[in-house]
ROKOL-863595 format. One record per residue (C-alpha): residue in three letters; x, y, z; residue number from 1. Coordinates in Angstrom, 1 decimal, always signed. Layout:
   residuo     east    north       up   num
       ALA        X        Y        Z   NUM
...
***
This chain:
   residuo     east    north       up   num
       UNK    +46.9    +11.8    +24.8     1
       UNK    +47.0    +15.3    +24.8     2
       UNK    +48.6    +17.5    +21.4     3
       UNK    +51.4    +17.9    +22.4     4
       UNK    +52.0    +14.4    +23.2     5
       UNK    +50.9    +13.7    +19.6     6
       UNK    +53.7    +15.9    +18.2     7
       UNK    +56.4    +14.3    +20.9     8
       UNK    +59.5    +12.9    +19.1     9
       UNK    +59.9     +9.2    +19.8    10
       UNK    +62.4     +7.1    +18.4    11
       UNK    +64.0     +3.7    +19.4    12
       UNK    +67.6     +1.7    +19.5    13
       UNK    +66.6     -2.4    +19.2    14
       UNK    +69.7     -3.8    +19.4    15
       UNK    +69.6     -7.6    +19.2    16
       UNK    +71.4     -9.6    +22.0    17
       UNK    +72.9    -11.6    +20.2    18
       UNK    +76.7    -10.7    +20.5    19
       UNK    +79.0     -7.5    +22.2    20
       UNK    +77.5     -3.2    +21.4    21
       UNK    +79.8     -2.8    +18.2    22
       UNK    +80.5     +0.5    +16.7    23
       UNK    +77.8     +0.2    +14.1    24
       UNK    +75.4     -0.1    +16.7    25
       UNK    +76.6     +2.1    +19.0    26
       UNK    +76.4     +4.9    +16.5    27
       UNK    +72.9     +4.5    +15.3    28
       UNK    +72.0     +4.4    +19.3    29
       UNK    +74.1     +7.8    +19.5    30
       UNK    +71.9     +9.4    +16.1    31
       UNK    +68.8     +8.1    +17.9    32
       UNK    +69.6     +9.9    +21.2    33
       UNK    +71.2    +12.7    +19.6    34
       UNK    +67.7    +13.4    +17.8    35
       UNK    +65.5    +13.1    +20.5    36
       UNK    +67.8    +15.2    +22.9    37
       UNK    +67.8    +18.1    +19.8    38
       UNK    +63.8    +18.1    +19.6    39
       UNK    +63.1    +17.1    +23.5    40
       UNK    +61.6    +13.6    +22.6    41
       UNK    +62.2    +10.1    +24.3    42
       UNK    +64.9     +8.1    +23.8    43
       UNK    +63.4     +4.3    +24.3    44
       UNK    +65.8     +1.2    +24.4    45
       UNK    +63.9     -1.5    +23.2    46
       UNK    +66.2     -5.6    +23.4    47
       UNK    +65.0     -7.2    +20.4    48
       UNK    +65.5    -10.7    +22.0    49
       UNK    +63.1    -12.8    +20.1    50
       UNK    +66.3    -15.2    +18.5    51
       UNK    +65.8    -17.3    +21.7    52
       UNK    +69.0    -19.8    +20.2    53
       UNK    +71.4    -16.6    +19.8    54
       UNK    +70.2    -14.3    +22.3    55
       UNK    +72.1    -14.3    +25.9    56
       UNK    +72.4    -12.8    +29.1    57
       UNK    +75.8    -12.1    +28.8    58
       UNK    +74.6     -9.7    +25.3    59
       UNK    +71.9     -8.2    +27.3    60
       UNK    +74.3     -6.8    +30.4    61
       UNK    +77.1     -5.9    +27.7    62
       UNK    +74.6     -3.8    +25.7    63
       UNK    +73.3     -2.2    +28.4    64
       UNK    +76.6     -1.4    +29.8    65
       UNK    +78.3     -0.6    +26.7    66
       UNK    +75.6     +2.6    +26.2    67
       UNK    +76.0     +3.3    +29.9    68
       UNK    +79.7     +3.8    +29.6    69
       UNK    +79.4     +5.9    +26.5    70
       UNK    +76.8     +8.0    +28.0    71
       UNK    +73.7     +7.4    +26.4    72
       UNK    +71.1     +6.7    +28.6    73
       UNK    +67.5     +6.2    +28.0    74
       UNK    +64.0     +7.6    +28.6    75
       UNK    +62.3     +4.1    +28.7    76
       UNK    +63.4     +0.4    +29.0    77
       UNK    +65.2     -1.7    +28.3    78
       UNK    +62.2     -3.4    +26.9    79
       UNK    +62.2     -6.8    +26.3    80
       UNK    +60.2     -7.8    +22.6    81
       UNK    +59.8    -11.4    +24.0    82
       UNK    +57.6    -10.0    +26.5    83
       UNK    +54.8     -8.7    +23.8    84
       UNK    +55.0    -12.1    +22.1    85
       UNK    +51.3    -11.9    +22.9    86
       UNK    +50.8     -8.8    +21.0    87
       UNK    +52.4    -10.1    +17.7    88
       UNK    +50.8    -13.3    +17.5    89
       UNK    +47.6    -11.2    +18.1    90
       UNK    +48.3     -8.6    +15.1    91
       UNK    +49.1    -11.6    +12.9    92
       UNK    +46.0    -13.1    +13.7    93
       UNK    +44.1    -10.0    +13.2    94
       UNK    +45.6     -9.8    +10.0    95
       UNK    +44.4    -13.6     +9.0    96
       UNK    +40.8    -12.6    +10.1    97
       UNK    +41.0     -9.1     +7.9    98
       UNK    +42.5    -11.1     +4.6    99
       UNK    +45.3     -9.3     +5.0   100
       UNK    +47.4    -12.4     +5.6   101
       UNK    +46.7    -16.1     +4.7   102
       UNK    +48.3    -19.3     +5.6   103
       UNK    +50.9    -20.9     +3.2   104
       UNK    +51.5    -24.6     +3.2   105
       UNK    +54.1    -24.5     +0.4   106
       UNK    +57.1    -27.1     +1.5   107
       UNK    +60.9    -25.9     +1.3   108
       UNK    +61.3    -28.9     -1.5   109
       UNK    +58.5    -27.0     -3.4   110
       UNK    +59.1    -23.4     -3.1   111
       UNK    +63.3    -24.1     -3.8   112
       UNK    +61.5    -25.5     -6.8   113
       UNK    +59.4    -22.3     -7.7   114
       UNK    +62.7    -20.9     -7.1   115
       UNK    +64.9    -23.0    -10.2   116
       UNK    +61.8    -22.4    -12.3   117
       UNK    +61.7    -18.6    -12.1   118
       UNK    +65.5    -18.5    -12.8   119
       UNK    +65.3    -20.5    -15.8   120
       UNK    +62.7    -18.1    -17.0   121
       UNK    +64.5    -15.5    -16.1   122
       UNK    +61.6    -14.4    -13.9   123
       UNK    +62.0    -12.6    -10.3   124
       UNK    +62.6    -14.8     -8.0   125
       UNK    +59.4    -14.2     -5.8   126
       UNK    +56.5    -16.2     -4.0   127
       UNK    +54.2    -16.9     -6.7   128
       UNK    +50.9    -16.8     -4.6   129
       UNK    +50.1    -20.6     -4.8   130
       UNK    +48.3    -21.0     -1.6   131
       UNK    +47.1    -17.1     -1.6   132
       UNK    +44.1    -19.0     -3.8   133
       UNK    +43.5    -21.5     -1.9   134
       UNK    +39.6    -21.9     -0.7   135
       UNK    +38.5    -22.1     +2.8   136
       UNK    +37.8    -26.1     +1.8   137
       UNK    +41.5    -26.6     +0.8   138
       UNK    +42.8    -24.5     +3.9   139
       UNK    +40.7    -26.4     +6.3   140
       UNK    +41.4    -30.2     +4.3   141
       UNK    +45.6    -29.3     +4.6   142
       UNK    +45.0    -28.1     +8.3   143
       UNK    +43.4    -31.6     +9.2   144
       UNK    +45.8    -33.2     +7.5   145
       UNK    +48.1    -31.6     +9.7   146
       UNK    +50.5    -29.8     +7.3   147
       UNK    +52.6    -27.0     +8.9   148
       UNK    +52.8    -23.5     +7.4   149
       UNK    +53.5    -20.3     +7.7   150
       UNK    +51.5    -16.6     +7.6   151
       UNK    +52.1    -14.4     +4.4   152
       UNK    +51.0    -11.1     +4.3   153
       UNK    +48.8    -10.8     +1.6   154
       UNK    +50.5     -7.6     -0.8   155
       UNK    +47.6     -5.5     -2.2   156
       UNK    +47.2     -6.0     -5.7   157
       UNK    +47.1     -2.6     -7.1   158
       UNK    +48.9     -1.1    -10.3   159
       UNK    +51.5     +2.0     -9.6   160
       UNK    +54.1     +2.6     -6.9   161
       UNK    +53.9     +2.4     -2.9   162
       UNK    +57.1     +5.0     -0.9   163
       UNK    +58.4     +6.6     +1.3   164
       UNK    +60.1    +10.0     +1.9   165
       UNK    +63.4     +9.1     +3.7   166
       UNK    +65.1    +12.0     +5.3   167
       UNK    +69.2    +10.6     +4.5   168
       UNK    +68.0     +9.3     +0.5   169
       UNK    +65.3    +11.0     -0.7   170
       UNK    +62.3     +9.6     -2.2   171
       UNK    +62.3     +5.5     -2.2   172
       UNK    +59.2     +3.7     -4.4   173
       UNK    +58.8     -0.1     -5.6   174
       UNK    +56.5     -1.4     -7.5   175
       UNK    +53.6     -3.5     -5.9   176
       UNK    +53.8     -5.5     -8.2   177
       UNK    +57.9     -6.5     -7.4   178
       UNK    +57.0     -7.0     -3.5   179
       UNK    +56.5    -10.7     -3.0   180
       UNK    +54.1    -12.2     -0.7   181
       UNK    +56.4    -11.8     +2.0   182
       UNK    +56.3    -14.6     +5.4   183
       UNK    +55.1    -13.0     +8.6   184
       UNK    +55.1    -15.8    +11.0   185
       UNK    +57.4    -19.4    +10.8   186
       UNK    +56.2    -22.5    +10.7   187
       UNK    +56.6    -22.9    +14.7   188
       UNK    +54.2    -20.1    +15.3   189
       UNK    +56.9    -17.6    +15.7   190
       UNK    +56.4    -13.9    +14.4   191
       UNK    +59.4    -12.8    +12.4   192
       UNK    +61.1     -9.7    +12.6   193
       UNK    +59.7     -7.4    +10.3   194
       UNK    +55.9     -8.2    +12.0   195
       UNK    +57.2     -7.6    +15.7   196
       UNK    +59.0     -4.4    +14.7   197
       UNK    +56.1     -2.9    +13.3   198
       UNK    +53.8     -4.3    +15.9   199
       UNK    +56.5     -3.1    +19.3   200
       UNK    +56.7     +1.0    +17.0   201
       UNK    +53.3     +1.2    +17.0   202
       UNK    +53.0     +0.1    +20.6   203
       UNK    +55.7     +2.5    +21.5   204
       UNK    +54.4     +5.6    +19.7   205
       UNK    +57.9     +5.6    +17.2   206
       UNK    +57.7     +9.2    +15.2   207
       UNK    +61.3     +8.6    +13.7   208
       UNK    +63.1     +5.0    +12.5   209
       UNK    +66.5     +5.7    +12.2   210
       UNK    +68.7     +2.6    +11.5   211
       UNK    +71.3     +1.6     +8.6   212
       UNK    +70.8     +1.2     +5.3   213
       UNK    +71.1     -2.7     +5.3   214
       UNK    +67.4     -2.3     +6.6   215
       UNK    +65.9     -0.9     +3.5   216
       UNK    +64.8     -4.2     +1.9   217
       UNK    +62.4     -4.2     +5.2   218
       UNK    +60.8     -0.3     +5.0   219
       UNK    +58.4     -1.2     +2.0   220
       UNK    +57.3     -4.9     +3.6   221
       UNK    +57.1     -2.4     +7.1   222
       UNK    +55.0     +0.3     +5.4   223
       UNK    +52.5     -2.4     +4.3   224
       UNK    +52.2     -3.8     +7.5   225
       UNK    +51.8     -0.1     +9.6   226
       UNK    +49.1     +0.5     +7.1   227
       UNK    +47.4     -2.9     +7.3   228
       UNK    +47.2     -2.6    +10.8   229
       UNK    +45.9     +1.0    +10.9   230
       UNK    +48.6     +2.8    +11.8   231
       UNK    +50.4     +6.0    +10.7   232
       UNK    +54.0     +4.9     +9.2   233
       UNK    +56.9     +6.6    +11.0   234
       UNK    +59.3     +8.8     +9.3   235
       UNK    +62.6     +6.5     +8.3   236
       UNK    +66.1     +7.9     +7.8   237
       UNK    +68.6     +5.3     +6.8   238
       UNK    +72.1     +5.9     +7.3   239
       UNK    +74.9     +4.8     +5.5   240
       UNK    +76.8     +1.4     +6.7   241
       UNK    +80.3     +1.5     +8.3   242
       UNK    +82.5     -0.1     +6.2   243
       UNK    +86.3     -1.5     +6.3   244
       UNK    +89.0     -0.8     +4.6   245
       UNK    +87.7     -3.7     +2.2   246
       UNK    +84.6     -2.0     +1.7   247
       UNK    +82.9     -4.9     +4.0   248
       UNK    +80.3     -4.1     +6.2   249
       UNK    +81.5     -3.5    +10.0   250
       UNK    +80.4     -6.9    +11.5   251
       UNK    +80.9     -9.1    +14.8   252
       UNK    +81.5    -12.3    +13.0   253
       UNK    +83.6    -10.4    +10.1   254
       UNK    +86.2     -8.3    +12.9   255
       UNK    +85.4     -9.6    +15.8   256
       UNK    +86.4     -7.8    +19.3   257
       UNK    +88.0     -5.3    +17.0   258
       UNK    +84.9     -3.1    +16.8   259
       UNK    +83.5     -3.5    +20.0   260
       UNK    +82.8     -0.4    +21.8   261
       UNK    +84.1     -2.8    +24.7   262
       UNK    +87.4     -2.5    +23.1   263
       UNK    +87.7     +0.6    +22.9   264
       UNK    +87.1     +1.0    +26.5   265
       UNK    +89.7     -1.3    +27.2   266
       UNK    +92.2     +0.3    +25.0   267
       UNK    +91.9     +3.3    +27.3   268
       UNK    +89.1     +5.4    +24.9   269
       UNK    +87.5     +8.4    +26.6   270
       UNK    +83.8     +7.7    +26.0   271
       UNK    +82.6    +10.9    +25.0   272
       UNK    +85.9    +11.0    +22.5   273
       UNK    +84.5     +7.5    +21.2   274
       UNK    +80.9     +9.4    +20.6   275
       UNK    +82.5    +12.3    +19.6   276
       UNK    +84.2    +10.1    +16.7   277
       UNK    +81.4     +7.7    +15.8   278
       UNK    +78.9    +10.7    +14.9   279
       UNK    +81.5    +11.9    +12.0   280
       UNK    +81.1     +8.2    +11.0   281
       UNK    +78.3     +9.1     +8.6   282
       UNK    +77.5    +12.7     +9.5   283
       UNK    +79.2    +16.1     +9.0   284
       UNK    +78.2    +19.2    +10.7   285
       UNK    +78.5    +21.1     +7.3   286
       UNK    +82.0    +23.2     +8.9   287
       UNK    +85.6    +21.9     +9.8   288
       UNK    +84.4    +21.6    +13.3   289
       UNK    +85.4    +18.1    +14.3   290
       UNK    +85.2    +18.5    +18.3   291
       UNK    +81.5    +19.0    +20.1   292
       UNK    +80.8    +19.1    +23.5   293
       UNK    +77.7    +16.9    +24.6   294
       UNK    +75.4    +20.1    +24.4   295
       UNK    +77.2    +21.7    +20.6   296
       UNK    +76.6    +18.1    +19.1   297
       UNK    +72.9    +17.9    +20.6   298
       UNK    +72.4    +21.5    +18.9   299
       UNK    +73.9    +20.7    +15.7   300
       UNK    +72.5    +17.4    +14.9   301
       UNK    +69.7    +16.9    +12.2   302
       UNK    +68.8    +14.0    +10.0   303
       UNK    +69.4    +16.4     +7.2   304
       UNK    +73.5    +16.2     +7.3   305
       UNK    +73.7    +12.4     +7.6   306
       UNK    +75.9    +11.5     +4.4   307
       UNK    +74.6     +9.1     +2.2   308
       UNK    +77.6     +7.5     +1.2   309
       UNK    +79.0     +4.5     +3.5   310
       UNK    +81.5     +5.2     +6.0   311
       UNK    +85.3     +3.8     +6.2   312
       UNK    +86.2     +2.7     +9.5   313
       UNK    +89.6     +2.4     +9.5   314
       UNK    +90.9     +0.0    +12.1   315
       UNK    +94.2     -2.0    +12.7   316
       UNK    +96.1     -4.5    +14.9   317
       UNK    +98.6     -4.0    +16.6   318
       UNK   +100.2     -0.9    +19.0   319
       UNK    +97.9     +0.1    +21.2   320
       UNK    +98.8     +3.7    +19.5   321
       UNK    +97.6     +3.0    +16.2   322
       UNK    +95.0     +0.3    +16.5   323
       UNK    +92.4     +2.4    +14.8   324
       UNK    +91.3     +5.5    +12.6   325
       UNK    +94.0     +8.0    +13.3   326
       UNK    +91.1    +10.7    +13.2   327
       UNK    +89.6     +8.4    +16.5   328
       UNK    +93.1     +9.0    +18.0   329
       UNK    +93.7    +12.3    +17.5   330
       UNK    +89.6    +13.2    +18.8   331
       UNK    +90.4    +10.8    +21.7   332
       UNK    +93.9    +12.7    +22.1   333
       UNK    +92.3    +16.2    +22.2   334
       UNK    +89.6    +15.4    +24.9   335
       UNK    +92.6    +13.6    +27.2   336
       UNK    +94.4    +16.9    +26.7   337
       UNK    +91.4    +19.7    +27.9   338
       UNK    +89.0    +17.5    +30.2   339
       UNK    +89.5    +18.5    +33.7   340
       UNK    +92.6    +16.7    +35.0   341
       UNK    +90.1    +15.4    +38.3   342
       UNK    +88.2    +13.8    +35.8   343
       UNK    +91.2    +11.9    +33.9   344
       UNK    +92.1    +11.1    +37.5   345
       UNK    +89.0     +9.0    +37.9   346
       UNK    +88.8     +7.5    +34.7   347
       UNK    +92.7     +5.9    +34.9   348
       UNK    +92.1     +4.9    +38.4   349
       UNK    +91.9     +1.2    +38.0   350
       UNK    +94.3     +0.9    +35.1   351
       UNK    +96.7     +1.7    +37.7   352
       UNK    +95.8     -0.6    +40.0   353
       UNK    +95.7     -3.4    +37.6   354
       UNK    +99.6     -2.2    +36.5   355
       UNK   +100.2     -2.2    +40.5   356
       UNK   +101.0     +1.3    +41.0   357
       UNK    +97.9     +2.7    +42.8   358
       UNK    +98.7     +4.7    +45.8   359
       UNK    +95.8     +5.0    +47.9   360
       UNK    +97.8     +8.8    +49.1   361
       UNK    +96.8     +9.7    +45.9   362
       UNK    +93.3    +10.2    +46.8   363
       UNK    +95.2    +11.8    +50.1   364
       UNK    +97.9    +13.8    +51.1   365
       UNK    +99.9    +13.4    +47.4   366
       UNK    +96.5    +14.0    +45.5   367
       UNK    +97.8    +17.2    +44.5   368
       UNK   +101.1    +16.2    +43.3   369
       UNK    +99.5    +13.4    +41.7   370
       UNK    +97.3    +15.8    +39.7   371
       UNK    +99.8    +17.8    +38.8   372
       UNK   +102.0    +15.2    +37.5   373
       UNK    +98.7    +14.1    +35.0   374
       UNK    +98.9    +17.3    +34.1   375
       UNK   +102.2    +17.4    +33.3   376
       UNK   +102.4    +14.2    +30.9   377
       UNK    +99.2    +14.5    +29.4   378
       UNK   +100.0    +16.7    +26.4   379
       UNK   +101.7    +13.6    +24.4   380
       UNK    +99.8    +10.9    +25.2   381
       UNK    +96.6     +9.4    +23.0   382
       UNK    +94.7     +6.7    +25.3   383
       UNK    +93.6     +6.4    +28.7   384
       UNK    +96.1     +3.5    +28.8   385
       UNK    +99.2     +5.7    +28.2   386
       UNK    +99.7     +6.9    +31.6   387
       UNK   +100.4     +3.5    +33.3   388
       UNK   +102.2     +2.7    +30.2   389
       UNK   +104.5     +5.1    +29.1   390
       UNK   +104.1     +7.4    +32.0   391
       UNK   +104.6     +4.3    +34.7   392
       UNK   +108.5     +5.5    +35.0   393
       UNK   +106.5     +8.8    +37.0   394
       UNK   +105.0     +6.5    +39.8   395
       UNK   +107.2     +3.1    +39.9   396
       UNK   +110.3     +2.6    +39.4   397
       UNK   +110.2     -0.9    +37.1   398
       UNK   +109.6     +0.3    +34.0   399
       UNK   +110.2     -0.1    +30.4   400
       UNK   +113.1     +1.4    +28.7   401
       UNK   +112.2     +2.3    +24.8   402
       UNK   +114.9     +0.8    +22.7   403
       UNK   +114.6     +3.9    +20.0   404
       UNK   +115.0     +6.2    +23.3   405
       UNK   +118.2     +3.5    +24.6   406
       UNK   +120.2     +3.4    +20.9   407
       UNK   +119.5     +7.0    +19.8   408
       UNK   +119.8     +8.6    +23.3   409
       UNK   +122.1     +6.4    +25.5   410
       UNK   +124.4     +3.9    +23.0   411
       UNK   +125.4     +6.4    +20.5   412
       UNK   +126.9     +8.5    +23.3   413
       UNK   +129.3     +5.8    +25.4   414
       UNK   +130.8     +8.9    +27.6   415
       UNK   +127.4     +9.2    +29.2   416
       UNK   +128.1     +5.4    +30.9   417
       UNK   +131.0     +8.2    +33.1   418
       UNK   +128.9    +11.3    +32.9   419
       UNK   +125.2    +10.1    +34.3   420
       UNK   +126.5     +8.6    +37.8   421
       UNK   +128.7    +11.7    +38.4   422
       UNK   +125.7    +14.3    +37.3   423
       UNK   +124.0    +12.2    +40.0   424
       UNK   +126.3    +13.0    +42.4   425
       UNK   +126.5    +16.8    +41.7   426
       UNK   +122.7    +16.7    +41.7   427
       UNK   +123.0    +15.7    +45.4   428
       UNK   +124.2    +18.8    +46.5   429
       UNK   +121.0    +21.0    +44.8   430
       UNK   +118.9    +22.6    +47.6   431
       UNK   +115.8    +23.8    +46.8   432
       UNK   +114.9    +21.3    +44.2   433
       UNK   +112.7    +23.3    +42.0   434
       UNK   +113.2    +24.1    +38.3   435
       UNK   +115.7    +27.2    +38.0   436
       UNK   +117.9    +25.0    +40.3   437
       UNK   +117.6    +21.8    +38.7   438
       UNK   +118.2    +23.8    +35.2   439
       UNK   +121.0    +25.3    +36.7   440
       UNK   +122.9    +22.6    +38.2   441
       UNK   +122.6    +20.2    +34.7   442
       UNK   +123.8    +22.7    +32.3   443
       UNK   +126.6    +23.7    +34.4   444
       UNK   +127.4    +20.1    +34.6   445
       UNK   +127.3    +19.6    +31.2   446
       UNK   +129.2    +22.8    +30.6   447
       UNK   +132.6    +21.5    +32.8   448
       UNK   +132.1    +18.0    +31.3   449
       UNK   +132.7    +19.6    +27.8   450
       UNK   +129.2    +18.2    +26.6   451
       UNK   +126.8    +19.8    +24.4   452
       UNK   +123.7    +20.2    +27.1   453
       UNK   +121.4    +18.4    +24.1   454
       UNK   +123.0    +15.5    +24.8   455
       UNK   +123.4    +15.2    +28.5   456
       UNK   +119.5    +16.0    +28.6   457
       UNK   +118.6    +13.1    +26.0   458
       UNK   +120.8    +10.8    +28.2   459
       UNK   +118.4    +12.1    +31.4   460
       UNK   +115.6    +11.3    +29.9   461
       UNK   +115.8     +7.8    +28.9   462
       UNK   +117.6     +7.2    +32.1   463
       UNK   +114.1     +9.2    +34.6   464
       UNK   +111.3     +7.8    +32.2   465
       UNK   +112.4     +5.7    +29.6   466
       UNK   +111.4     +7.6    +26.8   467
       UNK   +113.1     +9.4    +23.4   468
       UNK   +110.5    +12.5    +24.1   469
       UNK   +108.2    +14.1    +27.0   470
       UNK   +107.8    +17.3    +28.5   471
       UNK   +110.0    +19.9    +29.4   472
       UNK   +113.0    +17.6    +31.2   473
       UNK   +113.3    +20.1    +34.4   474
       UNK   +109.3    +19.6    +34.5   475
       UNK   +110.4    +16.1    +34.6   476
       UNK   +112.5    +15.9    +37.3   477
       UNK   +110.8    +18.0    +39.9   478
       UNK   +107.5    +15.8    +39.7   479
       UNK   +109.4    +12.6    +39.6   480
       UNK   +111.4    +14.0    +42.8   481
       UNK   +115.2    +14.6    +43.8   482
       UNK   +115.6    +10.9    +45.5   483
       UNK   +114.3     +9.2    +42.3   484
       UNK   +116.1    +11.2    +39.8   485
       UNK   +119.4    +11.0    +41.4   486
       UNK   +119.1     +7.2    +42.0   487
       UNK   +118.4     +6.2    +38.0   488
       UNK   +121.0     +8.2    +37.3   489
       UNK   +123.9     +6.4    +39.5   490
       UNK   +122.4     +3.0    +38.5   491
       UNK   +122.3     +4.0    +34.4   492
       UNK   +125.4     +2.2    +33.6   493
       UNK   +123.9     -0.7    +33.4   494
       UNK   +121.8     -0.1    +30.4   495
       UNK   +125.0     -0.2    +28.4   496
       UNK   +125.6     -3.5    +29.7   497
       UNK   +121.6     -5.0    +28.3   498
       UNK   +120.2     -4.6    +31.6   499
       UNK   +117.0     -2.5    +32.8   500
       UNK   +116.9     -0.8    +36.0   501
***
């Protein structure tokens, strides 16, 4: 391996497949990739599928397509850890031929009795190194006898301090003398976790570990093992956890589909708006700057301006609107409102099929009116999902009429039951239909009916979209077309009878 090689940043995202990608994970895949796209490294996704019981297909293929959509994609992989089972079981038997590790026989009935002893002794509750004594004699008499154990990694009796320099938290040290005995493979011959992590970075060439702090209690037990096997430790930056509103740690058991990048998808997120809001989940670019282009977050990124203090992810049930953080919202909001209008085009595409209201001409000979009128409605909506929702009045005509819009607008004003069909009429008669016309023709209307213009154009408004606010109304009526316009307005009557159109 050549020097530069050496010097490479390598760092790795192991999700487990053992549910959906949920924000928590998604974000420490997004500081992984972030780092190694600042320093030119590789970005290695590594499935961490050992849990045979949890692990599933289904996990795998909604992992994979979960980074996909957000846009992080990968240098190497997907590994599979189950596929260098052969590896761990080697290192752990390499560490049984070193003494590094021994075999422990202890039963669960016996070690949960260690475990009352040291508490009525107000002792730390730790493996007290019964069968780290044993002789080869008694090893070889309990193996005959065919008593299962398990593989302990045999903790280096030496007086002071063993650390770390983590690049979040500072400088991290234990005692050796607190750090149990600690299990490295079951009783079933499986390695656990903190052995085929250590064995798959060194394998990998790791330079960086960034994960959660909820991984800490492993790092000491890891460092041990990196050194025990020969191996340089990595450098570890541990972020701080997401937490609810509860102060509970972001789970898929605790919130469910809630915080499942999935669901953000499906609640009409733009995906670089969702990455753009889970990076100010735990890091701050040290200004007010809260919008970055892929390449501005890629230069401003560093392990340095991760916060130490836990997140607060604040997410709630219920309208679509307000379903989570308002900052995720307003992010998501910002990047509906300047990405290219092509690109929104694409990315609402099947939402409007699955509403019904996909026109094939609009990849045709309407594509640009159908662009335009994106355009148009953009500026007040939040989600991906708002344009077949509350801008469906714009390319069907069965839509939803909001009640606010109906009492405030329509209800409160009874003389607009008379005025609405007969503006229809006089619309009829408006030749070029453009918007000084369209202007013209509604305001003198409203100025021979005696009306104040405000409320004639209120009255509009629900009647053409449904809605108490939108953009400018003459805006309104020229993309939603003369015929249309005309048509809601003969047939409004009947919202003052109950009745939609």
């Amino acid at each position: 391996m050549s020097e530069k090689n050496k010097e490479q940043v390598i760092v790795r995202f192991p999700p487990s497949p053992t549910g959906y990608l949920h924000i928590g994970g998604a974000r420490t895949a997004i500081f992984n990739w972030l780092f190694a796209r600042k320093h030119g490294g590789k970005f290695i996704l590594r499935i961490e599928d050992t849990d045979v019981e949890r692990s599933t297909k289904e996990s795998i293929e909604g992992i994979i397509d979960g980074l996909t959509w957000l846009g992080i994609d990968w240098d190497e992989g997907p590994y599979f850890q189950s596929e260098f089972a052969h590896e761990h079981k080697a290192a752990a038997e390499r560490l049984l031929k070193e003494g590094k590790a021994y075999k422990c026989f202890c039963t669960k009935e016996e070690l949960e009795a260690k475990r009352k002893k040291a508490l009525s002794e107000k002792r730390d509750i730790k493996y007290d190194g019964t069968c780290r004594r044993l002789s080869p004699e008694e090893i070889a008499e309990k193996e005959r006898q065919g008593i299962p154990y398990v593989i302990r990694f045999k903790v280096p009796e030496r007086e002071g301090k063993i650390g770390y320099d983590d690049k979040v938290l500072g400088r991290i040290e234990k005692d050796y003398s607190e750090i149990e005995d600690f299990v490295i493979v079951r009783s079933n011959g499986r390695p656990l976790y903190l052995l085929c992590n250590v064995v798959d970075d060194i394998r990998d060439r790791i330079t960086h570990i960034i994960r959660g702090q909820d991984h800490m209690t492993n790092t000491i037990k890891q460092i041990l093992l990196y050194e025990a096997l020969g191996a340089k430790p990595p450098v570890f930056a541990h972020m701080p956890l997401t937490l609810d509103l509860q102060k509970r740690k972001i789970s898929k058991r605790t919130h469910g589909e809630v915080v499942s990048v999935q669901w953000y998808r499906k609640m009409g997120f733009i995906p670089w708006a969702l990455v753009n809001y889970l990076v100010l989940l735990g890091w701050n670019p040290g200004t007010d700057q809260e919008i970055f282009t892929k390449e501005e977050l890629i230069q401003a990124f560093s392990l340095e301006r991760i916060n130490k203090a836990n997140s607060i992810f604040n997410y709630r049930k219920g309208d679509p609107k307000f379903f989570t953080d308002p900052k995720a919202i307003s992010i998501n909001a910002w990047w509906l409102r300047h990405l290219p209008i092509e690109e929104i085009a694409e990315m609402i595409k099947e939402d409007f099929k699955k509403e019904g209201i996909w026109d094939e001409a609009y990849e045709g000979e309407k594509r640009e009116w159908f662009l335009s009128t994106l355009d148009l409605i953009r500026s007040r909506f939040h989600t991906l999902r708002d344009f077949a929702r509350l801008g469906r009045a714009y390319f069907a005509d069965d839509f939803e009429i909001e009640q606010k819009a109906l009492k405030k607008n329509m209800l409160k004003h009874p003389e607009l039951k008379e005025l609405l069909p007969r503006l229809g009429e006089a619309l009829e008669k408006v030749e070029p239909w453009n918007l000084e016309t369209t202007e013209d023709a509604v305001r003198a209307f409203a100025s021979e009916a005696g009306v104040k213009p405000g409320i004639i154009i209120n009255g509009m408004r629900t009647v053409i979209t449904g809605q108490l606010k939108g953009p400018g109304i003459f805006d309104v009526m020229v993309a939603i077309g003369k015929e249309r316009v005309i048509r809601r307005l003969k047939d409004s009557p009947r919202l003052f009878e109950g009745t939609k159109p």
